[in-house]
Backbone as numpy.savetxt, mean C-alpha at the origin, in Angstrom:
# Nx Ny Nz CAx CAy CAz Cx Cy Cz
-7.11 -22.66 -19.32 -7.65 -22.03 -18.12 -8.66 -20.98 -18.54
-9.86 -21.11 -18.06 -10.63 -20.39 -18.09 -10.92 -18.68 -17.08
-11.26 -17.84 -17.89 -10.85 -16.26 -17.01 -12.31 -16.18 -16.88
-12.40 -15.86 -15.72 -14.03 -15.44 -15.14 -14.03 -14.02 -15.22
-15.00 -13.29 -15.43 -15.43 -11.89 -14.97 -15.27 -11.85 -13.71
-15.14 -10.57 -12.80 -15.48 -10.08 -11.56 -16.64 -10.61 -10.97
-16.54 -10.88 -10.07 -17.98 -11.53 -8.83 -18.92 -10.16 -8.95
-17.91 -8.96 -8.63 -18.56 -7.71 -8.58 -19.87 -7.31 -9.65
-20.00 -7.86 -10.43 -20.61 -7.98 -11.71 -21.94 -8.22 -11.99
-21.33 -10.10 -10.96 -22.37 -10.46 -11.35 -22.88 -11.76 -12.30
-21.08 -11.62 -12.80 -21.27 -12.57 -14.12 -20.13 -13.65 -13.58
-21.27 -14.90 -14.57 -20.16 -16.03 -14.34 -19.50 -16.22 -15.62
-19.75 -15.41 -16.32 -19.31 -15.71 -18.18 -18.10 -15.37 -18.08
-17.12 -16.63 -18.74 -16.12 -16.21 -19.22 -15.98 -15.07 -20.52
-14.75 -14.37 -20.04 -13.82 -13.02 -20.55 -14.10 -13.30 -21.86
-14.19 -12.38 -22.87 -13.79 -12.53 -24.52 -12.57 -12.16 -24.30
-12.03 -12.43 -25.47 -10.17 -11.99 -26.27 -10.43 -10.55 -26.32
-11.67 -9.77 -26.48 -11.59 -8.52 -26.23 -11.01 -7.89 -24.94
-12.52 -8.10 -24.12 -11.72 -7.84 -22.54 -10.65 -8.85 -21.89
-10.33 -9.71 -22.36 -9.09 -9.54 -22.06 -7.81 -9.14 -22.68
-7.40 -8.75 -23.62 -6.66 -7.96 -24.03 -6.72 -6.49 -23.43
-8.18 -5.95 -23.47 -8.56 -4.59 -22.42 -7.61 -5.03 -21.12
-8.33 -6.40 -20.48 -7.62 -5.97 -18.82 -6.06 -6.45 -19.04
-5.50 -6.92 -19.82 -3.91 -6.88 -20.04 -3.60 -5.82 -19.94
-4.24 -4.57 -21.07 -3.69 -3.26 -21.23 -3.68 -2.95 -20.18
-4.77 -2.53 -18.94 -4.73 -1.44 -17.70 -3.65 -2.18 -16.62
-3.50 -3.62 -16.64 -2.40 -3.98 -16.24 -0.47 -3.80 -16.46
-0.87 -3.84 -17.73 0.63 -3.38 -18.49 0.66 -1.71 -18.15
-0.33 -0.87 -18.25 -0.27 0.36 -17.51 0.05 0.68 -16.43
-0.48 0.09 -15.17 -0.11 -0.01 -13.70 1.24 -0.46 -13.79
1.52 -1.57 -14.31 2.92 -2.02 -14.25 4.08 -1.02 -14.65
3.96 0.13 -15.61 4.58 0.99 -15.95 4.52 2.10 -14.93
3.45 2.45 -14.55 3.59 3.23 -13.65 4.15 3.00 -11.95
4.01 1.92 -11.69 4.35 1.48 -10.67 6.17 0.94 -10.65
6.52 1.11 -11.85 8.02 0.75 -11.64 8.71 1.57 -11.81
7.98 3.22 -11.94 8.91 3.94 -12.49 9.73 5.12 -10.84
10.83 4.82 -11.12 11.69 5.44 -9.77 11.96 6.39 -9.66
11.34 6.57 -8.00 11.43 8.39 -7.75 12.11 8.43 -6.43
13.29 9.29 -5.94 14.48 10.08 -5.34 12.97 10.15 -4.27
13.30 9.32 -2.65 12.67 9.25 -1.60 13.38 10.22 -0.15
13.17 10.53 0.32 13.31 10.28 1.64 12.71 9.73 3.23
12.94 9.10 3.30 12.17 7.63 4.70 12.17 8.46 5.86
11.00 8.49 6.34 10.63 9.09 7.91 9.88 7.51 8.40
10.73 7.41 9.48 10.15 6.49 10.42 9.28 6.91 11.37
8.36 7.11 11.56 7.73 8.23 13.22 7.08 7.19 14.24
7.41 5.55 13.55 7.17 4.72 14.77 8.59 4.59 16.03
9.73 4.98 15.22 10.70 5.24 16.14 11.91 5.81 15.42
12.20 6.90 15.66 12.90 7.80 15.40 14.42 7.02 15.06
15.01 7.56 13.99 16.57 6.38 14.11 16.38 5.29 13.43
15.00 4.23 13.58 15.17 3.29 13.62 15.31 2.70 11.63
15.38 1.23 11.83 15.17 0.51 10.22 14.12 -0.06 9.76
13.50 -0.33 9.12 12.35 -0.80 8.27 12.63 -1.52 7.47
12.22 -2.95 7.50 12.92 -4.39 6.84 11.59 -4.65 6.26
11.31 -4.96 5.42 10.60 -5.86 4.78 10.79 -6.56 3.17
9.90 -7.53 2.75 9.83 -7.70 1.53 8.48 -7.77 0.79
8.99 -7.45 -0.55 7.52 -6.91 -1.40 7.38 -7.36 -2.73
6.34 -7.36 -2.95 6.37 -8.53 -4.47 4.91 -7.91 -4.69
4.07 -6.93 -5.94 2.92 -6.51 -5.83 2.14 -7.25 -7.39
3.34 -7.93 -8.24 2.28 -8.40 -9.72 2.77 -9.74 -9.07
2.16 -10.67 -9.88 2.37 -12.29 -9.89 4.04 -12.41 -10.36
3.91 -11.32 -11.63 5.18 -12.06 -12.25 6.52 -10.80 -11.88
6.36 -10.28 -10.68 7.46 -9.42 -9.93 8.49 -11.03 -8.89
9.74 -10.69 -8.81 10.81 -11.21 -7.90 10.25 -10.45 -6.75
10.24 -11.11 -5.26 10.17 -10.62 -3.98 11.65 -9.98 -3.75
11.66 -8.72 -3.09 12.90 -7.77 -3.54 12.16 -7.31 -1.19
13.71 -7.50 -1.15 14.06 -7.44 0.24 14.28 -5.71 0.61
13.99 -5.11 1.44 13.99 -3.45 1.65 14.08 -3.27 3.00
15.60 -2.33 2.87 16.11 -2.23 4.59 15.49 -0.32 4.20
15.06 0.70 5.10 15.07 1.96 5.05 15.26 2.27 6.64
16.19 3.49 6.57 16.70 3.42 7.39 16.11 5.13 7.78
15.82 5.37 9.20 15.43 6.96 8.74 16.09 8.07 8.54
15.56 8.74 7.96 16.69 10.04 7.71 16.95 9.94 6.26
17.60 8.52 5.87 18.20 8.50 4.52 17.44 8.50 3.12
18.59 8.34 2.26 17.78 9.17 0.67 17.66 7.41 0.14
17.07 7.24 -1.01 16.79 6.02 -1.43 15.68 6.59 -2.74
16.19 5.53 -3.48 15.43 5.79 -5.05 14.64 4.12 -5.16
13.46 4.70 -5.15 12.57 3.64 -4.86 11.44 3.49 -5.92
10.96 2.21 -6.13 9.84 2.11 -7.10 8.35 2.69 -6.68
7.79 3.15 -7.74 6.07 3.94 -7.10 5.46 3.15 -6.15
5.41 1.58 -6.72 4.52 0.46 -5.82 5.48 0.33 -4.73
6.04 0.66 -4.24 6.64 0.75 -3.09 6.72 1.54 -2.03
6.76 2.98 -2.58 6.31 4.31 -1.76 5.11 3.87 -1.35
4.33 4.16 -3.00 2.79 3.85 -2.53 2.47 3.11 -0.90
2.85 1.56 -1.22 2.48 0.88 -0.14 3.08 1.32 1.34
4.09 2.24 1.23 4.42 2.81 2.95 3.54 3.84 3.28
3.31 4.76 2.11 2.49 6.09 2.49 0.89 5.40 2.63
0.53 4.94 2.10 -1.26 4.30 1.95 -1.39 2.73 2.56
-0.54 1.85 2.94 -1.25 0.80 3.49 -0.43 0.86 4.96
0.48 1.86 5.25 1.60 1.46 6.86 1.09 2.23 7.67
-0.44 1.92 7.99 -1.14 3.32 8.78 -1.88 2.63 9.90
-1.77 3.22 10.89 -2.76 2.62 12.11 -3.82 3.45 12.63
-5.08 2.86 12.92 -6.26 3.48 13.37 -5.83 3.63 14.76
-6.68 5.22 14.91 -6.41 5.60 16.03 -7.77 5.12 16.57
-7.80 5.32 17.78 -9.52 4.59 18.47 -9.92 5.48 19.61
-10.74 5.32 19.69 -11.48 6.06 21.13 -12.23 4.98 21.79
-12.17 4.63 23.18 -12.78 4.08 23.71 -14.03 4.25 24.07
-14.98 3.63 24.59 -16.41 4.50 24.75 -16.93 3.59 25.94
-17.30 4.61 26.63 -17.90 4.68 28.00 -19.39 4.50 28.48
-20.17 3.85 29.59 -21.02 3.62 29.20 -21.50 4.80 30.36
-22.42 4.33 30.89 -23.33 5.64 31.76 -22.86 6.06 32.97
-21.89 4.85 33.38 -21.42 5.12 34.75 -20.03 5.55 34.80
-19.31 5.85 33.56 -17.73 6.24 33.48 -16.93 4.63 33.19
-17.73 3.25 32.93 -16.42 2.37 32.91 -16.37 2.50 31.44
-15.14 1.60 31.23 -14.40 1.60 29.86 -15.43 0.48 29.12
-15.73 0.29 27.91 -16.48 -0.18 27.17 -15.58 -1.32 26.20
-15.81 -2.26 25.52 -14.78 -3.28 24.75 -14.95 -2.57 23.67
-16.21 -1.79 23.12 -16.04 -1.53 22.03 -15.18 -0.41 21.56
-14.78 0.16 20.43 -14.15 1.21 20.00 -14.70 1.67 18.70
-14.02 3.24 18.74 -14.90 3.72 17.45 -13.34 4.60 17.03
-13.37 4.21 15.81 -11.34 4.68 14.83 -12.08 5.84 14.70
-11.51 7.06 15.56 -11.76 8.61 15.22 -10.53 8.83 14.43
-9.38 8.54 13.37 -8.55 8.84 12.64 -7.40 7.92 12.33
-6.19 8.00 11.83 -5.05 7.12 11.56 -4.28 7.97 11.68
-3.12 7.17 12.33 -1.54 7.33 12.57 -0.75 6.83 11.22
0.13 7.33 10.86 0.75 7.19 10.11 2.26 6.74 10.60
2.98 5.36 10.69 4.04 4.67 10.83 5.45 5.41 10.14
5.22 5.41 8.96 6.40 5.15 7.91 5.95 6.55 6.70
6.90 7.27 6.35 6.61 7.90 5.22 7.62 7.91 4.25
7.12 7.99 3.15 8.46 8.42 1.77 8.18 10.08 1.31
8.67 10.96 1.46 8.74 12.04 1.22 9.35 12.17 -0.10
9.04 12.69 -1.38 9.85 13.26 -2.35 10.79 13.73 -2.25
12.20 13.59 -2.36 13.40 14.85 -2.38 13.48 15.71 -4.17
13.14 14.45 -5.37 12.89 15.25 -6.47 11.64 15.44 -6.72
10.79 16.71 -7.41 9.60 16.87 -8.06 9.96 16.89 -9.24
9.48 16.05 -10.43 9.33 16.35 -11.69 7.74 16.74 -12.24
């Protein structure tokens, strides 16, 4: 199998054994950092009380790992996991826009984001 460069690039040349050994490394890096477990606490603020079910799988060669959070409670959780509640569980807020005569317009313009789900630290190291 042949490894292409990034589109971003530019290039259609396949990878040397250099860069790829390079992009192994920053991968084997992320992977370390992303598995390492930190003492959470779960705020739900889409509904107070409620549970948060999903499943998550973020490298190719990760098991899909099932996640109940419940709010309020403590939970020791992997980085790529926080991560993805605090930075991807967010909703645009919108403003509608009006045209000359006061009606409502289809279009919208995201004046900010709501935030769903949070993991709060209970330990700092």
């Amino acid at each position: 199998m042949t490894v292409f460069r990034s589109f971003r690039y530019g290039s259609r040349k396949p990878m040397t054994d250099k860069e790829k050994k390079e992009a192994q490394a920053k991968i084997e890096k992320l992977q370390a950092e992303d598995s390492k477990i930190s003492k959470i606490r779960f705020i739900n603020h889409k509904s107070k009380g409620g549970l948060l079910e999903f499943t998550f799988k973020k490298y190719k060669e990760d098991p899909y790992i099932d996640y109940k959070l419940k709010d309020g409670e403590t939970y020791d959780l992997p980085m790529a996991v926080i991560n993805h509640i605090n930075n991807d569980c967010i909703e645009p807020l919108r403003e509608y826009e009006k045209d000359a005569y006061g009606k409502t317009l289809l279009t919208t313009k995201v004046v900010g984001h709501d935030r769903k789900y949070e993991c709060v630290p209970v330990n700092f190291m």
